[in-house]
VMD Tcl script that draws the C-alpha trace (Angstrom):
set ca {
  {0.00 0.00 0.00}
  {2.93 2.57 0.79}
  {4.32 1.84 -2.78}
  {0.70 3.26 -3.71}
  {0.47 5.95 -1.91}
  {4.03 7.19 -3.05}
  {2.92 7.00 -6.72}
  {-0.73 8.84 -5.99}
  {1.64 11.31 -3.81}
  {3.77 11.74 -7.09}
  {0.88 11.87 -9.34}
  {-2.69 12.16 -8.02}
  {-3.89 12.54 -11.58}
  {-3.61 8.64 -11.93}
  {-5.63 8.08 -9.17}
  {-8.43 10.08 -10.79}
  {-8.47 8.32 -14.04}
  {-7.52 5.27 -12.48}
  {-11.33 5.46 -10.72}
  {-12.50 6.37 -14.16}
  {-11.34 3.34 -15.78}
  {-12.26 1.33 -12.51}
  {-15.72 2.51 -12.42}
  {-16.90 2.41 -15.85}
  {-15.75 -0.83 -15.88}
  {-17.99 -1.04 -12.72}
  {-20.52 0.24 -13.99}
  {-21.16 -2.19 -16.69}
  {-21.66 -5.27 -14.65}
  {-24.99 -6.24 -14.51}
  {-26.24 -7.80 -10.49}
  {-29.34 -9.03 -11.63}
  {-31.39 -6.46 -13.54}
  {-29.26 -3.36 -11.64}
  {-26.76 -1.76 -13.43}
  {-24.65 0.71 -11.10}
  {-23.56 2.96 -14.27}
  {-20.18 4.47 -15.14}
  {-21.12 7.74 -12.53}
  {-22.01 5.44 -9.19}
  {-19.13 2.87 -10.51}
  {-16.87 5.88 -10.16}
  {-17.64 6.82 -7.34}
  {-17.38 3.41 -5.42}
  {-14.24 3.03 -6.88}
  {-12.95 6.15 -5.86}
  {-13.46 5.48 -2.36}
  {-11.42 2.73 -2.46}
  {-8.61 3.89 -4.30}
  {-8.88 6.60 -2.01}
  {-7.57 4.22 1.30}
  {-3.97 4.46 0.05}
  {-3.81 7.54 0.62}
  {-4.95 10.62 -2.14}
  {-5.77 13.82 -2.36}
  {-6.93 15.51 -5.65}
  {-6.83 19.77 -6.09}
  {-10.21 21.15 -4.85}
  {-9.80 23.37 -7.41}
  {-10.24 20.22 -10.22}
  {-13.47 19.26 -9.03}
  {-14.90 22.92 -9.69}
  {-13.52 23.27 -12.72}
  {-14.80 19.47 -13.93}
  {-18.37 20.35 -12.45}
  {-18.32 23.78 -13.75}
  {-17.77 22.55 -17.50}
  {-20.53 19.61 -16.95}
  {-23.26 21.91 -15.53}
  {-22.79 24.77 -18.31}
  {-23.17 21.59 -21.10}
  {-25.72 20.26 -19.60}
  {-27.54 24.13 -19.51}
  {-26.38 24.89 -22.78}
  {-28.07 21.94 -24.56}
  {-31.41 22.35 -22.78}
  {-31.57 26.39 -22.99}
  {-33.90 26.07 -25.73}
  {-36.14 24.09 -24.25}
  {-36.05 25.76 -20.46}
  {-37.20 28.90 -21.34}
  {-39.42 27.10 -24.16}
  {-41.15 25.45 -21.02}
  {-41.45 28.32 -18.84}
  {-45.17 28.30 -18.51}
  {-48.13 27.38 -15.84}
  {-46.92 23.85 -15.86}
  {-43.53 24.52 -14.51}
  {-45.36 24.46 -11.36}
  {-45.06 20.73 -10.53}
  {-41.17 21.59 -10.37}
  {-41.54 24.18 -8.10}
  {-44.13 22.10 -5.85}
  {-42.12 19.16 -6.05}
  {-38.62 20.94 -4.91}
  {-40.42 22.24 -2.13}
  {-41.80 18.89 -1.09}
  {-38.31 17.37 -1.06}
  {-36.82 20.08 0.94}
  {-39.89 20.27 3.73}
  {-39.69 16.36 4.06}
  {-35.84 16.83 4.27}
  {-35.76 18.68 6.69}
  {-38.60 17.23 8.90}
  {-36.93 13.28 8.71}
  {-33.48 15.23 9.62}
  {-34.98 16.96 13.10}
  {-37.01 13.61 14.02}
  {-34.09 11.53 13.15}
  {-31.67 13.89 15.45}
  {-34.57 13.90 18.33}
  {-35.26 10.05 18.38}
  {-30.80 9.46 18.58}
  {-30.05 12.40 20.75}
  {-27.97 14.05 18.07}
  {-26.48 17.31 18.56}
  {-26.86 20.46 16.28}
  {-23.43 19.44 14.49}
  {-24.09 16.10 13.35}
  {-27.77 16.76 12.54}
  {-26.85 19.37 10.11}
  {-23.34 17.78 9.31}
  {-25.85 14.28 8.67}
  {-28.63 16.93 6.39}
  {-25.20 18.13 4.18}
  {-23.88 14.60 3.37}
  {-27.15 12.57 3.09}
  {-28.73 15.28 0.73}
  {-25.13 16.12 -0.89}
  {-25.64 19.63 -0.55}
  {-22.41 21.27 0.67}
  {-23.40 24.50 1.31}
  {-24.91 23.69 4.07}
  {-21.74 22.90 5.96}
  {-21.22 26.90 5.52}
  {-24.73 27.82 6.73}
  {-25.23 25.37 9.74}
  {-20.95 26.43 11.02}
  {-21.98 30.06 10.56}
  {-25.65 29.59 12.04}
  {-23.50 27.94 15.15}
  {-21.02 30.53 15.73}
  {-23.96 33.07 16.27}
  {-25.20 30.66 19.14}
  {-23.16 32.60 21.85}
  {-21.82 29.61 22.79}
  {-18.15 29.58 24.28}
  {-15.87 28.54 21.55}
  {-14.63 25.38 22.52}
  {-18.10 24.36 22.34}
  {-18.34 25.83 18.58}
  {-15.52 24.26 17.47}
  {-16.54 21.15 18.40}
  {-20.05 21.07 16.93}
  {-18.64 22.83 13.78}
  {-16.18 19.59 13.84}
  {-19.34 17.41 14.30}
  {-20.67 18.82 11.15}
  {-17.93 17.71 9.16}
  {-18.08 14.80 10.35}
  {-21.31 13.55 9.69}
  {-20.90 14.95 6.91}
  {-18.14 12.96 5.49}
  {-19.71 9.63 7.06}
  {-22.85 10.40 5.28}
  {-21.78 12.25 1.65}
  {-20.78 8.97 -0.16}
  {-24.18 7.37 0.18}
  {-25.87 10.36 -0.07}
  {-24.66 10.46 -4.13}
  {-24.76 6.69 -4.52}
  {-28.34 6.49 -3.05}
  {-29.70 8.97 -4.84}
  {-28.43 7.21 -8.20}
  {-29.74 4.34 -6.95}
  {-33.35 5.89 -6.94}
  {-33.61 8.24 -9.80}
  {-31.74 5.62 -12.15}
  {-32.49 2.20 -11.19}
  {-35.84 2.01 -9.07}
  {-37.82 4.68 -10.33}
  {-37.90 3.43 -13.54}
  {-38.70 0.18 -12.17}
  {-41.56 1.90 -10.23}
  {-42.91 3.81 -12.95}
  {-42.62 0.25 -15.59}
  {-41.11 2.71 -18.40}
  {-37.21 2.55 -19.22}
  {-35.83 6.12 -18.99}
  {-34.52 5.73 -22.61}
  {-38.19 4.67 -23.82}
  {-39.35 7.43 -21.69}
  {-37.19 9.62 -23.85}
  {-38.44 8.76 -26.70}
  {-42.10 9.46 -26.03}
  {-41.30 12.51 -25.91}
  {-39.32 13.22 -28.49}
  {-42.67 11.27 -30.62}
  {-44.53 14.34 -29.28}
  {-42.29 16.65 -29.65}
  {-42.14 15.68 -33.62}
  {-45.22 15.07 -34.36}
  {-45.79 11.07 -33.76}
  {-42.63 10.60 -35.68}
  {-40.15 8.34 -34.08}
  {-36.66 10.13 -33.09}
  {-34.02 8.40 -34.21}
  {-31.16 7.62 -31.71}
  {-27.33 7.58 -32.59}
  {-26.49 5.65 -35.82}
  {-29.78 5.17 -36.42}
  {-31.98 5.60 -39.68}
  {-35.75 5.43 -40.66}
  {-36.68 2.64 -42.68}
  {-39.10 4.89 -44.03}
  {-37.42 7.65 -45.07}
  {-39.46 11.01 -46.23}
  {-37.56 11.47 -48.82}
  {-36.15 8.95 -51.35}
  {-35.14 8.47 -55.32}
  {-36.54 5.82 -57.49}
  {-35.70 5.40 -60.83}
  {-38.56 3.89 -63.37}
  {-39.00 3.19 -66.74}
  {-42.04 5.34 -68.61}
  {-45.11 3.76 -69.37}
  {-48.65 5.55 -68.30}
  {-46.77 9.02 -68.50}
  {-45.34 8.96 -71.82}
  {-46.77 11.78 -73.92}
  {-46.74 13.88 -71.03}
  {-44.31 16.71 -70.49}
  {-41.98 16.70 -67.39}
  {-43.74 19.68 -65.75}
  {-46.71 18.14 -66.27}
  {-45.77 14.95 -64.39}
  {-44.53 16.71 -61.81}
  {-47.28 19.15 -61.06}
  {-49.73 16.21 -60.98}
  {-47.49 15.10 -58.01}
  {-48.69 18.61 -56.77}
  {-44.65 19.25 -57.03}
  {-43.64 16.47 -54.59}
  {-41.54 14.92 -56.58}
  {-38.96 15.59 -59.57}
  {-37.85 13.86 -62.29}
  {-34.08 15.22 -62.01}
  {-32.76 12.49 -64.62}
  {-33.87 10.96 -68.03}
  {-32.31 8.22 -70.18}
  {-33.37 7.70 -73.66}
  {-31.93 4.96 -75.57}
  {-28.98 4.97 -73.92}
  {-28.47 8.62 -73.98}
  {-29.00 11.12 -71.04}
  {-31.36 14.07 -71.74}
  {-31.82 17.58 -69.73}
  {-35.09 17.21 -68.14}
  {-36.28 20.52 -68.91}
  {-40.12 21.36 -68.09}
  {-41.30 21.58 -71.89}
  {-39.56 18.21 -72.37}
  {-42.26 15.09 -73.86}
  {-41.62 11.72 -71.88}
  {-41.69 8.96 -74.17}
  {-42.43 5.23 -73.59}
  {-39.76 3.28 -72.11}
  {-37.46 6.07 -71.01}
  {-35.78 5.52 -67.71}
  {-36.39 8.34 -65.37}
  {-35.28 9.38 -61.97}
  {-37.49 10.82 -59.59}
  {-36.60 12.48 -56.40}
  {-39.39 13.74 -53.53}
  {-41.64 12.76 -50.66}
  {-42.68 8.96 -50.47}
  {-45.77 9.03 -50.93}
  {-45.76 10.81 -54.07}
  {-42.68 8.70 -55.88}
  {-44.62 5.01 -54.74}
  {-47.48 6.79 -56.34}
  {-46.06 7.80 -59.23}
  {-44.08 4.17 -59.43}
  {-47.29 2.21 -59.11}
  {-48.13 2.68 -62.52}
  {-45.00 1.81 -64.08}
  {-41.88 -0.72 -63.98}
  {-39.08 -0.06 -60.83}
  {-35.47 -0.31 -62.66}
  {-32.61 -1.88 -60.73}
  {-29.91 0.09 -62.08}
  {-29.02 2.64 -65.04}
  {-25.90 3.88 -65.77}
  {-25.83 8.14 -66.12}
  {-29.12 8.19 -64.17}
  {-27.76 8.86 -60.78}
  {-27.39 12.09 -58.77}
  {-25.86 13.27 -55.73}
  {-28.33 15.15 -53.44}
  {-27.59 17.66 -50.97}
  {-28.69 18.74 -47.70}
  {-28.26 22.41 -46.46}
  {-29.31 24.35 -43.33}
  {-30.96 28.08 -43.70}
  {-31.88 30.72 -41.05}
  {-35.25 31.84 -42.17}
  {-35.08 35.91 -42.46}
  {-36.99 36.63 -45.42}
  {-38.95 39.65 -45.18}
  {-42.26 40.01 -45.11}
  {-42.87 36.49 -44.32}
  {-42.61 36.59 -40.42}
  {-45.22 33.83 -39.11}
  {-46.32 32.55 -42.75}
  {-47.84 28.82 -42.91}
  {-45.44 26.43 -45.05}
  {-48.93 26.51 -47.20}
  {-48.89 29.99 -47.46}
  {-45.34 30.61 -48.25}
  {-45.46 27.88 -50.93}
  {-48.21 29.86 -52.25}
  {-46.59 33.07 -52.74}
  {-43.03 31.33 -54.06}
  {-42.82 31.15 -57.81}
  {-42.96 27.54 -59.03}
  {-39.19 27.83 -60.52}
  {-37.94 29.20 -57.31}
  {-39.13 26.10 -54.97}
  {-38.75 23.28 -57.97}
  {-36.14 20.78 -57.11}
  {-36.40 21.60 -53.34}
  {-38.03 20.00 -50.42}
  {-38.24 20.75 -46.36}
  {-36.73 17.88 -44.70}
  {-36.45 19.17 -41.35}
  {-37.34 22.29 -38.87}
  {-36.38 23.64 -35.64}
  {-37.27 26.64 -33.78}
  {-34.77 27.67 -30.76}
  {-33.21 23.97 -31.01}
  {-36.44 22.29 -30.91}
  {-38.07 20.38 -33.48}
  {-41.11 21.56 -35.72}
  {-43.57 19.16 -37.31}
  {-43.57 19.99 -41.16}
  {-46.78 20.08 -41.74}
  {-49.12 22.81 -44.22}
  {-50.14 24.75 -41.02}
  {-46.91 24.75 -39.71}
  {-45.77 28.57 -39.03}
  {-42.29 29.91 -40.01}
  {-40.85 32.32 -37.62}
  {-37.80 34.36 -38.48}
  {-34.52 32.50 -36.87}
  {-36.59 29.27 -37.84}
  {-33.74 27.07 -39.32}
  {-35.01 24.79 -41.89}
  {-33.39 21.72 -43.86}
  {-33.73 22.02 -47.48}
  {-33.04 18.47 -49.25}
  {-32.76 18.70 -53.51}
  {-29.74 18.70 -55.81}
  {-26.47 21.31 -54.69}
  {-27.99 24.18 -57.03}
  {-31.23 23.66 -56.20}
  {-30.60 23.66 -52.12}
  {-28.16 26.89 -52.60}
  {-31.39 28.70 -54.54}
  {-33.46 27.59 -51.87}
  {-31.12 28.81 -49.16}
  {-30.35 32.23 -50.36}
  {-34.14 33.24 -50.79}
  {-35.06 32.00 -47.18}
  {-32.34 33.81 -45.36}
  {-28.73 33.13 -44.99}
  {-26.97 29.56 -45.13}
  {-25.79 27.92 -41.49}
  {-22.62 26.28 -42.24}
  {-21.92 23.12 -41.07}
  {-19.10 23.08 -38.47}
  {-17.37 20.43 -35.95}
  {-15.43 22.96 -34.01}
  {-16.66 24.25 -30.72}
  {-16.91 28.33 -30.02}
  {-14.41 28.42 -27.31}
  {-15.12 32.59 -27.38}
  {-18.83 31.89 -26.85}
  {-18.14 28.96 -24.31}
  {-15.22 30.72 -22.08}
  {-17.65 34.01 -21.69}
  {-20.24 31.53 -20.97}
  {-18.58 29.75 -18.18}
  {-16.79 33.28 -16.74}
  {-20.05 34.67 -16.20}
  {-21.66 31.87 -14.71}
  {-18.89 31.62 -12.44}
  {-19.61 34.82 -11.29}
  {-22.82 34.83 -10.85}
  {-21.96 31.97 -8.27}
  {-19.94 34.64 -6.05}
  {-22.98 36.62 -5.29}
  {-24.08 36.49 -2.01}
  {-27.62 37.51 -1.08}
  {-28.22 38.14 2.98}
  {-31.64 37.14 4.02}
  {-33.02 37.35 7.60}
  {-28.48 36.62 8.18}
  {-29.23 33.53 6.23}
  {-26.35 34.06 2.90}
  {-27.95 32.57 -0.19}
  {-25.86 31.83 -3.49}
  {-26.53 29.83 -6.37}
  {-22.78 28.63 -6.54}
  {-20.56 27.48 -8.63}
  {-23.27 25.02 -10.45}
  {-26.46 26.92 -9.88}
  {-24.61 30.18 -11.65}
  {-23.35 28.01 -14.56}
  {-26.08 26.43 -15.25}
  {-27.86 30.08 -15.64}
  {-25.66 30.69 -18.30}
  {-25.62 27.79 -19.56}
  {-29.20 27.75 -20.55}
  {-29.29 31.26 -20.98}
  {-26.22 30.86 -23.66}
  {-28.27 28.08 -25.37}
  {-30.70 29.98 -25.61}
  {-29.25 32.72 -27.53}
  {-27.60 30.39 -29.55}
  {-30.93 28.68 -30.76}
  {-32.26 32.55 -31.21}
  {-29.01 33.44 -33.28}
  {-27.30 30.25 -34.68}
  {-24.74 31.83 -36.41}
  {-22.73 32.23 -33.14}
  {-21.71 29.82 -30.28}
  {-21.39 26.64 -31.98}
  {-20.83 23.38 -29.68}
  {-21.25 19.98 -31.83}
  {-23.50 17.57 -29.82}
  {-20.29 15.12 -29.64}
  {-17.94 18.00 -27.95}
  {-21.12 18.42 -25.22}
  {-21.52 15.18 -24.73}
  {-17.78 15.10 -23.90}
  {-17.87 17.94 -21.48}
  {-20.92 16.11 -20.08}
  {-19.46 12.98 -19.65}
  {-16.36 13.68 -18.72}
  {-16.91 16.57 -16.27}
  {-19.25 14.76 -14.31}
  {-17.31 11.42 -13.87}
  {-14.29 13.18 -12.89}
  {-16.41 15.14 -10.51}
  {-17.84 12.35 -8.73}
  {-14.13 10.43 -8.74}
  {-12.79 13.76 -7.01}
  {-15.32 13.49 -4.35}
  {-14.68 9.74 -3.82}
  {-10.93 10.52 -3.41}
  {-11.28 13.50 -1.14}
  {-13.47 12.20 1.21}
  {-13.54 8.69 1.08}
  {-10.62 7.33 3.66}
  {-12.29 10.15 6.03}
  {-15.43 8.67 5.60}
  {-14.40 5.02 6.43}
  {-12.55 6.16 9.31}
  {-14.87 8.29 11.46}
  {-17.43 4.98 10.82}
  {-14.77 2.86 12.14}
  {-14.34 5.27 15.45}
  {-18.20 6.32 16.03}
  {-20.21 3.03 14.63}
  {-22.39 2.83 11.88}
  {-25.09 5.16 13.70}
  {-24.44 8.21 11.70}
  {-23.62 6.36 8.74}
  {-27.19 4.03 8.83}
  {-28.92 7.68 9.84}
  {-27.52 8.71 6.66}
  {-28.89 5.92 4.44}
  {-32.64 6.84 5.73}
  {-32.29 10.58 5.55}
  {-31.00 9.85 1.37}
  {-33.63 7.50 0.71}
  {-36.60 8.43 2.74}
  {-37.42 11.96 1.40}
  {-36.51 10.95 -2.33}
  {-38.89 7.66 -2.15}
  {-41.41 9.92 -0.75}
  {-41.21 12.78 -3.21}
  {-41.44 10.15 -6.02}
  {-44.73 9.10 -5.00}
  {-45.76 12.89 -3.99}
  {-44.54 13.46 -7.81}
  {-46.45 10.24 -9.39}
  {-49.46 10.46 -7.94}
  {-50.54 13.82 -6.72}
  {-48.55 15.75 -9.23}
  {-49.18 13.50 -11.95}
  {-45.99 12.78 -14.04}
  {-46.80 9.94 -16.41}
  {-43.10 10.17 -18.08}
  {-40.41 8.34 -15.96}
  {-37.25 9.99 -17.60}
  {-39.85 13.51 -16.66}
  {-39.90 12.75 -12.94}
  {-36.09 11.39 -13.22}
  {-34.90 14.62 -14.35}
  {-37.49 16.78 -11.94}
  {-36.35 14.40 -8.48}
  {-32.18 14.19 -8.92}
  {-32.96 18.50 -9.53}
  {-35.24 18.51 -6.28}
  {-32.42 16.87 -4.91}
  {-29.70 18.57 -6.41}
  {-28.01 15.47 -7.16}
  {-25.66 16.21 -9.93}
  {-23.91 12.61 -9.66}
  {-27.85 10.95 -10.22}
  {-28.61 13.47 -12.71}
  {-25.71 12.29 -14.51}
  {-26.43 8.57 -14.22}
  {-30.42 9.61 -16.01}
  {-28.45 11.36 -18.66}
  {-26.65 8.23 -19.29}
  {-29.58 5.96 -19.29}
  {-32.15 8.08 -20.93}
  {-29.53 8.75 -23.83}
  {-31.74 12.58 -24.28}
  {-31.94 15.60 -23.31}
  {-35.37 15.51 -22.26}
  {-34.85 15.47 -18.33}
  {-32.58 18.15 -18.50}
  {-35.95 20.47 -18.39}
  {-37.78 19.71 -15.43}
  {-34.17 19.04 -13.77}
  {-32.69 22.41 -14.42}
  {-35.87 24.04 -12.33}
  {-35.91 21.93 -9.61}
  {-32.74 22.06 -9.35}
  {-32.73 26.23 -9.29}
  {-35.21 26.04 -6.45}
  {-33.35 23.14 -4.58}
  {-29.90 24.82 -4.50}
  {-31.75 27.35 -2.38}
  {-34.47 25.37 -0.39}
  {-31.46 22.76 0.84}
  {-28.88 25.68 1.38}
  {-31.70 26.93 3.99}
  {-31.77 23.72 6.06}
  {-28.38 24.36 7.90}
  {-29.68 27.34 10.23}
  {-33.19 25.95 10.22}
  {-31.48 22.22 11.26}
  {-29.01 24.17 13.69}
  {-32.50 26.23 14.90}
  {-34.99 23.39 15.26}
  {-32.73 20.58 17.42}
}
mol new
graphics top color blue
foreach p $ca { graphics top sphere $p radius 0.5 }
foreach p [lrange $ca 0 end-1] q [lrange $ca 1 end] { graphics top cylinder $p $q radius 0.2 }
display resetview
């Protein structure tokens, strides 16, 4: 063990991937139908890397959790403020719950085993995982009047129930939000997910990562003439009501230019490029060819921020309406999104300006279509470090504000301030696309990547302190613990299933690890749910929680 310790003394950066590597690998044993997952593996094996001896830079674990929280703020910005309505009020309720019940098992529990003021507010910081309160319950002490050997010591006792209690408090909570409320609910968080997604499309089916339709909307076909021959290739086409084109013709062996005026004749081989339903229609009455040399084409697709004047909250109907005929031919809408979220495209859909829609045709019909909707959004891989570094700065600093009420200080932190401008700065970015680009892969990095090393610092810092104050004062605190993590979350699920009514599971996931601010659980939904969808109800609970559990130190330190 010494020969350990030296190396983690030389480097403690190997001990903190070491638990990454440890606890992924973790993670991915299956006990039964449980599944710890790569954030609770790291974390278990973090504490027991941490018994040789380790201590990892305070200063990493901000930084790790700062870039996390702004990712995770920064993907769902669109959505938050998209959300901000009436209904947001099952957040807020359920937040509150947690907190009330919180507190009330934390006084009862400290009455019923003659706990002093320290260790019941040193047991409310670990089991609920919110640190602040260790600064609020110590401060609340010192203005006891108490003689100050008797404030050190219960100041001491805070710490260490809090350390006893802080490892179970993140693994239990994972335990709950990712493994038995799903369970409870009957609905897999990643199904869950999906649900949503359904609704928030339209009924169509969101595809996950490397994952394709098998009925695509739009497709190519090429056919050989027969019902349509005598028949111009405008007037083909506008019998399709324009949802379809032929973009290629063949005629004994010779490739034409399908121009509009141009007379299809029998047994030319044509291809034709548009919405399903109206190339199988159009195929029905003719013969499906295999394969024709000179009759394929490359397609394109391109993105466009919708800023065309005049046209401000115009139908897709309408606006087809108004466009000339040669201006939309060739050209179809594959996809919208409005501030990051996705638009049915439907007739009665409305176009709003920053609307960024998908046009799908050949490259020079796509650029047309582009530069008479707005301006082009280029594709890029590379991450806006400008926009992202401001981001983070000022999030950061909103976390240093201190607000004094009743001589109780309340801050967001670190987390609550990044996450402000995180979803504040995804916001903007949905409203103004041209600026602030993060590729979903880089933010699922950050993501990923923050949070495990988060939870690993944790396990490092405070695991070997945690194992020995159970070995000197028994498992009492440490058991206490246990029922103050699990008791208030079980209970809030059930407040949030069946008197405020969520039906979704990866919903109430996302709205119980906020109302418990339990970044490490959150994390371990995020991973299941493989979406973005509990990010939402998560990033308002979790607003309201950072507060309502920074306010149980004095009211703990108060009430026993």
């Amino acid at each position: 063990m010494d020969w350990l310790h030296h190396i983690f003394q030389k480097s403690p950066e190997i001990a903190l991937f070491l638990s990454l590597a440890a606890g992924y690998f973790i993670g991915q044993i299956n006990f039964g139908k449980f599944q710890l997952g790569g954030v609770g593996g790291s974390l278990l094996a973090a504490v027991v890397i941490s018994q040789a001896g380790v201590t990892i830079d305070n200063g990493v674990k901000s930084v790790m959790f700062a870039v996390f929280i702004y990712a995770v703020g920064y993907d769902s910005g669109p959505g938050f403020f998209n959300s901000l309505n009436r209904k947001t009020l099952r957040e807020i309720a359920m937040a509150v719950f947690l907190a009330v019940t919180a507190l009330i098992t934390v006084v009862v529990c400290a009455k019923v085993f003659h706990l002093n003021k320290g260790l019941a507010a040193g047991l409310a910081g670990g089991a609920l995982t919110q640190s602040a309160i260790i600064g609020t319950a110590g401060d609340a002490i010192a203005r006891l009047g108490l003689p100050a050997d008797q404030v050190k010591s219960l100041q001491s006792d805070v710490a260490i129930a809090y350390a006893v209690t802080y490892v179970f408090g993140s693994l239990g909570a994972i335990i709950v939000c990712v493994n038995i409320l799903p369970k409870f609910m009957g609905q897999g968080l990643r199904e869950a997910s999906v649900e949503v997604e359904r609704e928030l499309t339209a009924g169509a089916a969101a595809a996950g990562p490397g994952q394709l339709s098998a009925l695509p909307e739009m497709v190519g076909r090429a056919y050989k003439i027969d019902v349509s021959a005598g028949k111009t290739v405008k007037a083909v086409e506008t019998l399709h009501h324009d949802l379809l084109t032929i973009e290629r013709i063949k005629r004994d062996g010779q490739p034409l230019d399908p121009a509009p005026d141009l007379v299809l004749k029998p047994d030319d081989v044509v291809l034709v490029v548009g919405r399903r339903e109206a190339v199988v229609e159009f195929g029905a009455a003719g013969g499906e060819v295999a394969t024709v040399e000179d009759v394929g084409a490359v397609m394109q697709t391109r993105e466009a921020v919708f800023t065309r004047k005049g046209m401000n909250h115009t139908t897709i109907a309408a606006a087809r309406a108004v466009v000339d005929r040669d201006m939309r031919h060739g050209v179809y809408i594959q996809s919208i999104s409005r501030v990051g979220q996705p638009l049915p495209v439907l007739p009665e859909t409305k176009l709003e300006h920053g609307d960024v829609i998908t046009f799908y045709g050949s490259p020079k019909d796509t650029k047309r279509a582009v530069e008479a909707a707005g301006y082009e959004l280029p594709y890029s891989n590379k991450t806006d470090f400008i926009y992202m570094g401001v981001g983070i700065v000022l999030g950061l600093l909103i976390g240093l504000i201190v607000v004094n009420v009743a001589g109780i200080p309340l801050t967001l932190g670190s987390g609550g301030g990044c996450l402000l401008a995180g979803l504040l700065f995804g916001w903007m970015r949905g409203k103004h696309p041209m600026y602030g680009a993060m590729p979903s892969a880089a933010s699922q990095l950050l993501k990923d990547f923050g949070l495990a090393a988060f939870v690993a610092v944790v396990g490092l810092n405070s695991g070997l302190q945690a194992v020995v104050t159970v070995k000197q004062s028994g498992m009492t605190i440490f058991l206490l613990g246990v029922f103050v993590t699990l008791f208030p979350l079980l209970l809030t699920m059930l407040f949030g299933r069946y008197v405020l009514k969520y039906n979704n599971s990866a919903i109430l996931a996302g709205a119980l690890s906020g109302s418990r601010s339990a970044n490490p659980a959150f994390g371990g939904v995020l991973d299941k749910a493989e979406s973005a969808v509990p990010t939402v109800p998560f990033a308002i609970t979790y607003a309201i929680a950072n507060v309502a559990l920074t306010l149980l130190g004095p009211l703990v330190v108060g009430l026993v």
